[in-house]
LODREN-470643 format. One record per residue: residue number from 0; x, y, z of N, C-alpha, C in turn. Coordinates in Angstrom, 3 decimals, decimal comma. Layout:
- num|n.c1|n.c2|n.c3|ca.c1|ca.c2|ca.c3|c.c1|c.c2|c.c3
- NUM|X|Y|Z|X|Y|Z|X|Y|Z
...
This chain:
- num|n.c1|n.c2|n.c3|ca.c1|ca.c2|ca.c3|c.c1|c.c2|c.c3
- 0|3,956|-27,649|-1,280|3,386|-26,397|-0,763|2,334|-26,658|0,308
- 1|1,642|-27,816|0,035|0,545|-28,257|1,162|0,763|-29,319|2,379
- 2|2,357|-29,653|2,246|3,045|-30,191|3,384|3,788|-29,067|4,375
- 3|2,725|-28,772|5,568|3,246|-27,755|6,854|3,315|-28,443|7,672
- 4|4,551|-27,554|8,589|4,745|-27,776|9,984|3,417|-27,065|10,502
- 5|3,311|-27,555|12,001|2,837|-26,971|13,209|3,333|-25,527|13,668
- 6|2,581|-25,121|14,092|2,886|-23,225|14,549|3,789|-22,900|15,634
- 7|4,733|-22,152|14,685|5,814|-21,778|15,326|6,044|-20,566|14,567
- 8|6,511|-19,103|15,154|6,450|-17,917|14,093|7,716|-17,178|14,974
- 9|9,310|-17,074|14,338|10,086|-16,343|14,721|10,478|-15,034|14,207
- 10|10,285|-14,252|15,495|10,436|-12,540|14,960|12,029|-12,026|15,658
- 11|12,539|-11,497|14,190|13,561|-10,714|13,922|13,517|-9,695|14,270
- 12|14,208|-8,441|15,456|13,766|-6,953|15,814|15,820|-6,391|15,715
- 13|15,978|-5,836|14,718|16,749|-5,212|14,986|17,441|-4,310|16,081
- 14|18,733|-4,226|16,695|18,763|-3,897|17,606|19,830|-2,023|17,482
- 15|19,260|-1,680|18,541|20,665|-0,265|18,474|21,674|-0,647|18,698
- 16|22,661|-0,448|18,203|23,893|-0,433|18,327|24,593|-1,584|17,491
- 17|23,979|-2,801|16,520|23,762|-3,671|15,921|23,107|-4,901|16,554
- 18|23,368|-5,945|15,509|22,702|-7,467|16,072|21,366|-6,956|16,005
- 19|20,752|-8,183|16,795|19,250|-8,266|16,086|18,575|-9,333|17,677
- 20|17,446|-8,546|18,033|16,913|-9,387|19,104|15,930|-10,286|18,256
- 21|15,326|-11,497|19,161|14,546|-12,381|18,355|13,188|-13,054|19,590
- 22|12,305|-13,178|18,811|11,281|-13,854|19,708|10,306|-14,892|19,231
- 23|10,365|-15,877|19,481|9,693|-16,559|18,893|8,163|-17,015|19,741
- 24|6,937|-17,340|18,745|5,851|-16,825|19,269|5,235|-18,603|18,960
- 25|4,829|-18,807|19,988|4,508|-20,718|20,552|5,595|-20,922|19,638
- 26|5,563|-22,724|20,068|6,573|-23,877|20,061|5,628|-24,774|19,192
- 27|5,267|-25,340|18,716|4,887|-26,251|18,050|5,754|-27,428|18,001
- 28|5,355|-28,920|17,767|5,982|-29,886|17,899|7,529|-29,809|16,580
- 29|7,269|-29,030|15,554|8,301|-28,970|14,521|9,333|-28,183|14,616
- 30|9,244|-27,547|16,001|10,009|-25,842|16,123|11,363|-26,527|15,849
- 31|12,167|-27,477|16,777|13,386|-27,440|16,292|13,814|-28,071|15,365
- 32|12,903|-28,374|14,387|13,156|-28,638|12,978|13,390|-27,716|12,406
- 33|12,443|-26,814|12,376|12,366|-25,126|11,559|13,680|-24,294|12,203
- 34|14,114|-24,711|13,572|15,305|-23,658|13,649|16,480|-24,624|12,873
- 35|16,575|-25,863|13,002|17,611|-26,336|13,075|17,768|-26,113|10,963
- 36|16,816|-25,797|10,524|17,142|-25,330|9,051|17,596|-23,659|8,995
- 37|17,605|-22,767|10,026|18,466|-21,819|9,708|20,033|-21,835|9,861
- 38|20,555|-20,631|9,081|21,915|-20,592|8,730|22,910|-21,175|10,454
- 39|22,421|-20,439|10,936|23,400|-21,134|12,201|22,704|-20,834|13,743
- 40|23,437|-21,575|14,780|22,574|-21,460|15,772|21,683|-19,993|16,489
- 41|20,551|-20,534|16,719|19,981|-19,183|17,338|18,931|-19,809|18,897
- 42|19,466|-19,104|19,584|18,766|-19,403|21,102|18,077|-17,962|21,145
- 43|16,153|-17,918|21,076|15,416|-16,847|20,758|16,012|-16,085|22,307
- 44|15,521|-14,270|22,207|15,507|-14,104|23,458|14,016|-14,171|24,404
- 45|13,463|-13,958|23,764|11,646|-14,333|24,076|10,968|-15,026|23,615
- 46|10,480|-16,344|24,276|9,328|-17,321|24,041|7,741|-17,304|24,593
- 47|6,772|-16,598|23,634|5,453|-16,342|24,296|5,050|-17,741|23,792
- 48|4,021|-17,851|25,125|3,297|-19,150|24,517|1,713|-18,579|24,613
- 49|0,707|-19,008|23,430|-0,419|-18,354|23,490|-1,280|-19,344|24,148
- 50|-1,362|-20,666|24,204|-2,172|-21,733|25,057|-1,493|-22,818|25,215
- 51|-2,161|-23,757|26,051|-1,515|-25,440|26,165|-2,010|-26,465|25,220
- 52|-2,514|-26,001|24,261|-2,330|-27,333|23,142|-1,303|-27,734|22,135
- 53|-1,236|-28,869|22,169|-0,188|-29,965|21,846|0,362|-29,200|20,463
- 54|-0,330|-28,428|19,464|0,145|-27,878|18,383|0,938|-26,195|18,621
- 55|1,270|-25,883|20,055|1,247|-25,173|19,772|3,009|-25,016|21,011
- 56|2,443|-26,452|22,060|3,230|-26,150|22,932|4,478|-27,226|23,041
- 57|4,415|-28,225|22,176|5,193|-29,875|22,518|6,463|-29,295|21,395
- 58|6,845|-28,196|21,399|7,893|-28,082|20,520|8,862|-27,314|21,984
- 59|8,528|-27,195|23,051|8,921|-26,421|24,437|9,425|-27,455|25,373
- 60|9,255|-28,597|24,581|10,983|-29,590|25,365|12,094|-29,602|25,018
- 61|12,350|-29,100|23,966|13,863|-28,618|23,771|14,350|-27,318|24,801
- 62|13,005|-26,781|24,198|13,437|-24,995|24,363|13,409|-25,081|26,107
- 63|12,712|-26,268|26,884|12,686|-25,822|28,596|13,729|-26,641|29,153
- 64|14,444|-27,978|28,211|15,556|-27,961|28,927|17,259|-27,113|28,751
- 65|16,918|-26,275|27,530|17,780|-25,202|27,734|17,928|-23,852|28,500
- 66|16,600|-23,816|29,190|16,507|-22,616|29,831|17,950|-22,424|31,324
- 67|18,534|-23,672|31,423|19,280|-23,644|32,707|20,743|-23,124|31,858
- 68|21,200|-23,643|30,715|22,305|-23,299|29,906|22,265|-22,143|29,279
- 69|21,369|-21,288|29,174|21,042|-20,240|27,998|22,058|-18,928|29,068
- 70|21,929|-19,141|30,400|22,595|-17,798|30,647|21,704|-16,604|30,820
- 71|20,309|-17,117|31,066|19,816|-15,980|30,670|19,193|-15,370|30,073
- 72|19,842|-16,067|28,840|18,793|-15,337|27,482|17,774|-15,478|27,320
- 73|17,513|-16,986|27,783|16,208|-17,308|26,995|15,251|-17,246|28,325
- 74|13,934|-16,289|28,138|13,174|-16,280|28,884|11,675|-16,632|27,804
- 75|10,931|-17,352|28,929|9,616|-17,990|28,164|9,033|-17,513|29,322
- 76|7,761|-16,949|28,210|6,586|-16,539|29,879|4,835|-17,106|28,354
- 77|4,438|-16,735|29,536|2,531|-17,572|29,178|1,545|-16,804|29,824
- 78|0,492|-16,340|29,685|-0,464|-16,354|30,753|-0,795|-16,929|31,845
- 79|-0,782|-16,357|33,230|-0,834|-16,959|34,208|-0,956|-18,195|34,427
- 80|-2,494|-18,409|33,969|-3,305|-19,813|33,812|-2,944|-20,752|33,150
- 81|-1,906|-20,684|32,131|-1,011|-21,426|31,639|-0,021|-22,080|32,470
- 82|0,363|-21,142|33,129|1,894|-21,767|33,439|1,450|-23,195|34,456
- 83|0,625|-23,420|35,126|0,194|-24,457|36,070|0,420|-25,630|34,889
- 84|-0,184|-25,313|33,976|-0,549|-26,554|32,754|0,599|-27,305|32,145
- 85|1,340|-25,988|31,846|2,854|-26,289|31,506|3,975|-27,222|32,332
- 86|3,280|-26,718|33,737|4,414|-27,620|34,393|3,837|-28,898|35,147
- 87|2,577|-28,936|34,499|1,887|-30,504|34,768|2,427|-31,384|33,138
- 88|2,454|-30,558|32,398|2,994|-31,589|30,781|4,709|-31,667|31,155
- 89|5,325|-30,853|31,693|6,438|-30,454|31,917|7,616|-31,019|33,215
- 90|7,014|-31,712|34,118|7,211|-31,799|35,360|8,919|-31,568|35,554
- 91|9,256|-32,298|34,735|10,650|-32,255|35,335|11,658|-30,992|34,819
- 92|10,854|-30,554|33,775|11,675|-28,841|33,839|11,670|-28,046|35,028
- 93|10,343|-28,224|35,742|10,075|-27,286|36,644|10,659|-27,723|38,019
- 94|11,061|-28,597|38,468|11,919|-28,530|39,085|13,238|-27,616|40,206
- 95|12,791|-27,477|40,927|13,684|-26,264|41,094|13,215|-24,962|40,806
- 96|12,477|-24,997|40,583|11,702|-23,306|40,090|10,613|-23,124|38,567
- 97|10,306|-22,703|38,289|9,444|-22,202|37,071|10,516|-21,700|35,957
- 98|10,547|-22,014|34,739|11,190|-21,893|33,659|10,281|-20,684|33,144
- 99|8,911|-20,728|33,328|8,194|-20,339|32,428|7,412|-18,784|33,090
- 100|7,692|-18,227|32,734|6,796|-17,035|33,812|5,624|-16,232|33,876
- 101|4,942|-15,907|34,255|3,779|-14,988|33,743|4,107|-13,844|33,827
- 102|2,965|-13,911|31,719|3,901|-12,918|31,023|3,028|-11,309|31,965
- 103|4,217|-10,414|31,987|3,275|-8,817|32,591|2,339|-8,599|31,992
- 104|1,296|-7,662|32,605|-0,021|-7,497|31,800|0,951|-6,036|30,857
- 105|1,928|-5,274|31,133|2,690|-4,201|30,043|3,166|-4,924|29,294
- 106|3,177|-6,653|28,735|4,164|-7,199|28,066|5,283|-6,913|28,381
- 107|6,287|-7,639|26,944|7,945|-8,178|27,127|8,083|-7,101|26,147
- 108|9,428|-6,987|26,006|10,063|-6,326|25,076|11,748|-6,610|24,672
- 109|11,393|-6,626|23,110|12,663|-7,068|22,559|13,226|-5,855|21,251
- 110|14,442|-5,126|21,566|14,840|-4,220|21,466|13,448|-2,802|21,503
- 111|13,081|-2,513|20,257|11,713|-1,066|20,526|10,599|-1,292|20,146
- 112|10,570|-3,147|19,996|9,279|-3,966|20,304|8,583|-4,046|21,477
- 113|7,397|-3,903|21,594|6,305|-4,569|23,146|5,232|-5,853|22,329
- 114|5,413|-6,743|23,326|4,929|-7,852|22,634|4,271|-7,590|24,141
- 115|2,462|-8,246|23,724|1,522|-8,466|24,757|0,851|-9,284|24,097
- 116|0,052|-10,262|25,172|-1,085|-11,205|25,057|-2,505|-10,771|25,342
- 117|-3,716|-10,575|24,488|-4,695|-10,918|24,956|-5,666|-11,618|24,684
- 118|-6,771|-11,689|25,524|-7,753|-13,120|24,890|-8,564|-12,869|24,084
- 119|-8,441|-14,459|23,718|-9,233|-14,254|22,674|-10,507|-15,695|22,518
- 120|-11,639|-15,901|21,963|-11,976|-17,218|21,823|-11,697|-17,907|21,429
- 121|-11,852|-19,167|21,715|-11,332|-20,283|21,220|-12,561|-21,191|20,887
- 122|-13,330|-20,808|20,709|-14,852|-21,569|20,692|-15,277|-22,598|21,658
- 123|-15,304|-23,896|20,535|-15,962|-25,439|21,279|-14,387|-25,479|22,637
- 124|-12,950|-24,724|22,089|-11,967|-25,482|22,874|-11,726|-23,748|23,843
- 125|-12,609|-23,384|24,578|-12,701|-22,473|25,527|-11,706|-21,133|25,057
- 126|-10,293|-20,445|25,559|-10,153|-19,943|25,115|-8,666|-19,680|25,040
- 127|-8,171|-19,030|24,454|-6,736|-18,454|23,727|-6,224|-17,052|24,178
- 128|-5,100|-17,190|23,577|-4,513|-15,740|24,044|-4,482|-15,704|22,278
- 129|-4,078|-13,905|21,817|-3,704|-13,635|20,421|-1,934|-12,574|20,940
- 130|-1,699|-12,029|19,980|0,053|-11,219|20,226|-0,232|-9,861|20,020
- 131|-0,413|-9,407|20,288|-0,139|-7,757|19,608|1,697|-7,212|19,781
- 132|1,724|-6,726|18,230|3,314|-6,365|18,077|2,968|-4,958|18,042
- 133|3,862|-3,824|18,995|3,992|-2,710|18,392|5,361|-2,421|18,460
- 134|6,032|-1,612|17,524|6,771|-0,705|16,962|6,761|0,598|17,188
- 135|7,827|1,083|17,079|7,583|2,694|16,577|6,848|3,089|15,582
- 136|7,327|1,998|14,134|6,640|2,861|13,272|5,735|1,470|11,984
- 137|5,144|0,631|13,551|4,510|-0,515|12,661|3,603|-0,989|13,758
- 138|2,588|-1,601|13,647|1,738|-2,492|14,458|1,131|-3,919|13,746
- 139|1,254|-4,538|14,501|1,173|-6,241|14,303|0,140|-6,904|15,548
- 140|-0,665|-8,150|14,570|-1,137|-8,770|15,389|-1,055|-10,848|15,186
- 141|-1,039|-11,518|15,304|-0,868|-12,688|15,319|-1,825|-13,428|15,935
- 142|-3,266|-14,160|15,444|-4,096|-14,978|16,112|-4,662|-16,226|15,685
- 143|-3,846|-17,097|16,035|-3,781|-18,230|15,490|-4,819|-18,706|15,715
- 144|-5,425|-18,914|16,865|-6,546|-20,059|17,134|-7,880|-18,891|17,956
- 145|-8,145|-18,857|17,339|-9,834|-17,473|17,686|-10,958|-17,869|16,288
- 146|-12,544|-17,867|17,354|-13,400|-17,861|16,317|-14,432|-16,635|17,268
- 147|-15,215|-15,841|16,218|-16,133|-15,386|17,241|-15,646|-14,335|18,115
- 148|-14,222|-13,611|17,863|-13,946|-12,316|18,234|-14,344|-11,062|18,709
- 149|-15,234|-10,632|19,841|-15,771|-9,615|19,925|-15,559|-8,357|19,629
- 150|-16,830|-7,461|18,850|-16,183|-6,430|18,371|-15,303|-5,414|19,218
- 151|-15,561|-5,659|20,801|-14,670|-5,070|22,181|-13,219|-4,585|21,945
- 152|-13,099|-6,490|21,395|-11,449|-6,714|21,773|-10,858|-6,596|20,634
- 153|-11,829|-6,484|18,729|-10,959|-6,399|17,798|-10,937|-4,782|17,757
- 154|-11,624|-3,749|18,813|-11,715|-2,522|18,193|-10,659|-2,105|19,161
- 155|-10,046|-2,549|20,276|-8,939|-2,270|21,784|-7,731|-2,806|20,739
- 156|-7,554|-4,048|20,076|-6,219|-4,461|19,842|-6,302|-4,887|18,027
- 157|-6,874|-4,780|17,500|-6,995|-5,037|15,997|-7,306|-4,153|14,807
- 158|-7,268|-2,936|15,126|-7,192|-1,664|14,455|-6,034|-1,004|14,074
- 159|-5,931|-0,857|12,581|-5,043|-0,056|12,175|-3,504|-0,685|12,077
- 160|-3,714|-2,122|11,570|-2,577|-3,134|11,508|-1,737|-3,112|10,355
- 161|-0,541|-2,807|10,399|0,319|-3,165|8,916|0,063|-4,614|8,804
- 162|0,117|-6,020|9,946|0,062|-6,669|9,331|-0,730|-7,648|10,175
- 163|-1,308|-8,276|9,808|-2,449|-9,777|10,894|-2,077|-10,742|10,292
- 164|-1,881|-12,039|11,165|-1,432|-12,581|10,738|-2,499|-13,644|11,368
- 165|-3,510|-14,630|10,894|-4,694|-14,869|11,356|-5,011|-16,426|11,008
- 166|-5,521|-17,375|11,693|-5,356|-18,725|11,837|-6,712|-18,889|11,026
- 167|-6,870|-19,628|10,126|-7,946|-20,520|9,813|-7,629|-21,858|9,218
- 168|-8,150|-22,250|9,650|-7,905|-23,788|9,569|-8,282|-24,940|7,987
- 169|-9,057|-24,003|7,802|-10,397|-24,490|6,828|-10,861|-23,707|5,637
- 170|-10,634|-24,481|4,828|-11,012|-22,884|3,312|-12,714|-22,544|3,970
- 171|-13,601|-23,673|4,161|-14,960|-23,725|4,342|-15,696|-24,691|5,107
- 172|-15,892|-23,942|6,553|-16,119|-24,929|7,556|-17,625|-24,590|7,674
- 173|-18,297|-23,904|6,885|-19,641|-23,811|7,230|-20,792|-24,918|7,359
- 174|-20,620|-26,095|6,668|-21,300|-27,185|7,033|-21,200|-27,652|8,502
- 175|-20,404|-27,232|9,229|-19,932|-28,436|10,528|-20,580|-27,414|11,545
- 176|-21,577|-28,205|12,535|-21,795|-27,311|13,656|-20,989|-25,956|14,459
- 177|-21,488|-24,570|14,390|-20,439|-23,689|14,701|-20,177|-23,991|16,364
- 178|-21,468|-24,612|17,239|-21,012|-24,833|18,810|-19,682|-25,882|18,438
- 179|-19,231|-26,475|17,835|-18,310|-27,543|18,408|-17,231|-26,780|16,991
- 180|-17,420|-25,843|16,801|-16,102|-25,144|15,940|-15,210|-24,556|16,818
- 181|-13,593|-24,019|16,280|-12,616|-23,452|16,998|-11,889|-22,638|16,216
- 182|-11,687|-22,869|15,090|-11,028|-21,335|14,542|-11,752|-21,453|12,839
- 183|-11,587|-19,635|12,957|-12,154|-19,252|11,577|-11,918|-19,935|10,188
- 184|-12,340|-20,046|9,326|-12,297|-20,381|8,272|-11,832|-19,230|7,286
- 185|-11,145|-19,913|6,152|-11,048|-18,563|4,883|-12,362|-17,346|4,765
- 186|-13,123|-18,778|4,381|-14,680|-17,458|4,188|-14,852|-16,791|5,341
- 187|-14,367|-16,976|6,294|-15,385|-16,482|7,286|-14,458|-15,099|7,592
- 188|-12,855|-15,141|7,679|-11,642|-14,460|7,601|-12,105|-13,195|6,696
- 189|-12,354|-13,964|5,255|-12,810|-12,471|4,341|-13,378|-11,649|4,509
- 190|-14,134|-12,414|5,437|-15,768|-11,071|5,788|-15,746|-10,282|6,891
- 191|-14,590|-10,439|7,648|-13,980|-9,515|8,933|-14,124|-8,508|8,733
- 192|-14,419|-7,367|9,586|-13,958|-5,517|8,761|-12,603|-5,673|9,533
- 193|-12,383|-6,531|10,368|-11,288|-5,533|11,266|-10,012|-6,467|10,068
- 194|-10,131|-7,539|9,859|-9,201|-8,055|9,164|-8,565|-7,410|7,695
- 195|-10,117|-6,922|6,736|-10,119|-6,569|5,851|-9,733|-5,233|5,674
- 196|-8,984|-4,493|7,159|-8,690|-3,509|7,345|-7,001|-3,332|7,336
- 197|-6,352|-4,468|7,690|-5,085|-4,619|7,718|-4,621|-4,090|6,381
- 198|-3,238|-3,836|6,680|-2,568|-3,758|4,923|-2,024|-4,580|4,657
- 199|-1,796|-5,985|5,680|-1,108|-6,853|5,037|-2,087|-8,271|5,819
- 200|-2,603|-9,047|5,334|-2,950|-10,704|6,107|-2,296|-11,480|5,512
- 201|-1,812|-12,581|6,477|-1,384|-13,693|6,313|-2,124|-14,771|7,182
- 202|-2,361|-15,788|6,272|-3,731|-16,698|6,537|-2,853|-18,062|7,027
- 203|-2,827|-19,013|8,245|-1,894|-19,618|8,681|-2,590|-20,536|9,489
- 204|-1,871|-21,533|10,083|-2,775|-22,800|11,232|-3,313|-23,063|10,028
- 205|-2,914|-23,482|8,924|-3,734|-23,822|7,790|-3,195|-25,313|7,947
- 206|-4,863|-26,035|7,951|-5,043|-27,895|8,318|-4,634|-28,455|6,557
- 207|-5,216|-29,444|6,463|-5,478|-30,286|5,219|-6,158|-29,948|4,644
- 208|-7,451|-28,760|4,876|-8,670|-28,460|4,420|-8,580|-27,194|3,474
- 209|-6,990|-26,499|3,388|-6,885|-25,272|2,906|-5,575|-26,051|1,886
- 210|-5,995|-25,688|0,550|-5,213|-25,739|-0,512|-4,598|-24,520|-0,983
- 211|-3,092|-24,792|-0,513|-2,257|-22,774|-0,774|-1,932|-22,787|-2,003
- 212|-2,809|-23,228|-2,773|-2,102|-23,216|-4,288|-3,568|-22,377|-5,178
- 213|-4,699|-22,314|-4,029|-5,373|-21,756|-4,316|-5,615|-20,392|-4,002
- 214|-4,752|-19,084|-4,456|-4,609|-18,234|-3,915|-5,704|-17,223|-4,732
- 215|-6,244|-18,011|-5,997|-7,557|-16,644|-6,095|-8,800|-16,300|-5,349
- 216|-8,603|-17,026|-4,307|-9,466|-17,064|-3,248|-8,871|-15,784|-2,622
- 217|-8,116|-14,964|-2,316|-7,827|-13,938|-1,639|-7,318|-12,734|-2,466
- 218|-7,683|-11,515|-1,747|-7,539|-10,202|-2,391|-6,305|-9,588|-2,308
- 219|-6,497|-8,942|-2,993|-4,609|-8,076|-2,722|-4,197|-8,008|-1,328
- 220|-2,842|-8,106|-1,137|-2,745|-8,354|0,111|-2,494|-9,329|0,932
- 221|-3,171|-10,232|0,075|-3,918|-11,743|1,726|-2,730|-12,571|0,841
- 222|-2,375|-13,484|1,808|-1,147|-14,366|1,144|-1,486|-16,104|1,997
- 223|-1,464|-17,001|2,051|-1,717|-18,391|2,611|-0,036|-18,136|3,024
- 224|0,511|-18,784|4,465|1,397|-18,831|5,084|2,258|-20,215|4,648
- 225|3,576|-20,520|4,581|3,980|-21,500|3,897|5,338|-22,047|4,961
- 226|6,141|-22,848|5,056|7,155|-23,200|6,071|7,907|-22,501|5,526
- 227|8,754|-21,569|6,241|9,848|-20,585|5,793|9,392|-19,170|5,284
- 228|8,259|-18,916|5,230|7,844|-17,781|4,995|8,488|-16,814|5,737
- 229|9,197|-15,584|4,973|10,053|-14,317|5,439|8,720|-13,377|5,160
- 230|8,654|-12,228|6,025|7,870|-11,142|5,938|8,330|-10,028|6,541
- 231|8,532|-8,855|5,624|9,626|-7,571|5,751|7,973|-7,188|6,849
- 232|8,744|-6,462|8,042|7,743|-5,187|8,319|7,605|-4,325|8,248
- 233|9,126|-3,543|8,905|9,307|-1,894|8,188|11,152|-1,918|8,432
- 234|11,333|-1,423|7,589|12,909|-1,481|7,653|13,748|-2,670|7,747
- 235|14,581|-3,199|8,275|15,371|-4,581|8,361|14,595|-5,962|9,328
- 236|13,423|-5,355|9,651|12,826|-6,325|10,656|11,567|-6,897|10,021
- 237|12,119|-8,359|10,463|10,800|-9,110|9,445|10,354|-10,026|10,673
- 238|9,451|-11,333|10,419|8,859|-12,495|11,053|8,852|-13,446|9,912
């Protein structure tokens, strides 16, 4: 239970008329491990990437030398300021053009999903993007690597969530200098209003320092994130 992959989170969106669009949210170095254990092949149709660190992005050499075979499908976009970074780790994808695009400030959309990026802190390691999911009849947020959230940006994009899905690294990082910290801790997660507002958290980017077997540490609701974790949102569409 306390052996995880690196962050990689694929979302299921049902589509009209059938089938099912898919997006998967960063690459992590394990991603095509984690796909290559589902039932049969899947090439996502949207790849957001939220920053350029190695846990989040070294799983995007598979996924960028398929972008010429996919036909299409597979589009990956980043924040502007990303994409330079990408194709300095990347060189020889980019080649010939940009694989990777910057994502619109209206976001992507996959079937009557809008997926958007905005920032967020990243502390001692400057800063991050987080996901906001909306739905018709659901809203989602995903922030893996943020400490120190302003109440600005959790009251614009973190209000009124079926579900957050929120990075801490650390059951209890309060001993360690907070200038040279980078993402929240359990304790620190609990004491959120905007978190403790969700109807559903899922606690994830969980290091060596978080034991998921210790779940009376969290309140109804809060769940520690596990490899393979399914999560219904509303109707046939899960992450």
């Amino acid at each position: 239970m306390n052996r995880r992959g690196r962050t990689a989170t694929l979302l299921r969106v049902p589509l009209l008329g059938g089938g099912e669009g898919t997006a998967l949210l960063d690459a992590g170095p394990d991603t095509h491990a984690a796909l290559a254990r589902l039932p049969g092949p899947l090439v996502p149709d949207v790849v957001l990437v939220t920053h350029a660190h190695n846990d989040h992005i070294l799983g995007l050499g598979d996924l960028l030398d398929y972008v010429r075979y996919a036909g299409g499908k597979l589009r990956i976009y980043a924040p502007p300021e990303v994409v330079p970074t990408l194709a300095d780790r990347f060189p020889y994808a980019f080649r010939g053009g940009s694989p990777v695009q910057p994502i619109p400030g209206a976001g992507v959309t996959v079937g009557d999903l809008t997926l958007r990026l905005f920032r967020v802190p990243h502390g001692a390691n400057g800063e991050s993007h987080a996901i906001r999911l909306d739905a018709p009849d659901w809203r989602a947020a995903v922030i893996t690597d943020a400490i120190d959230v302003p109440t600005a940006t959790a009251q614009a994009w973190l209000s009124d969530l079926d579900l957050l899905a929120l990075g801490t690294s650390f059951e209890d990082e309060g001993d360690a200098p907070h200038s040279g910290r980078s993402v929240y801790d359990v304790r620190e997660a609990l004491a959120l209003p905007w978190a403790r507002s969700a109807r559903q958290v899922i606690l994830t980017h969980l290091s060596h320092g978080v034991d998921a077997r210790r779940t009376h540490l969290l309140p109804p609701g809060w769940a520690f994130a596990h490899d393979g974790l399914q999560v219904p949102l509303a109707g046939p569409a899960r992450v």
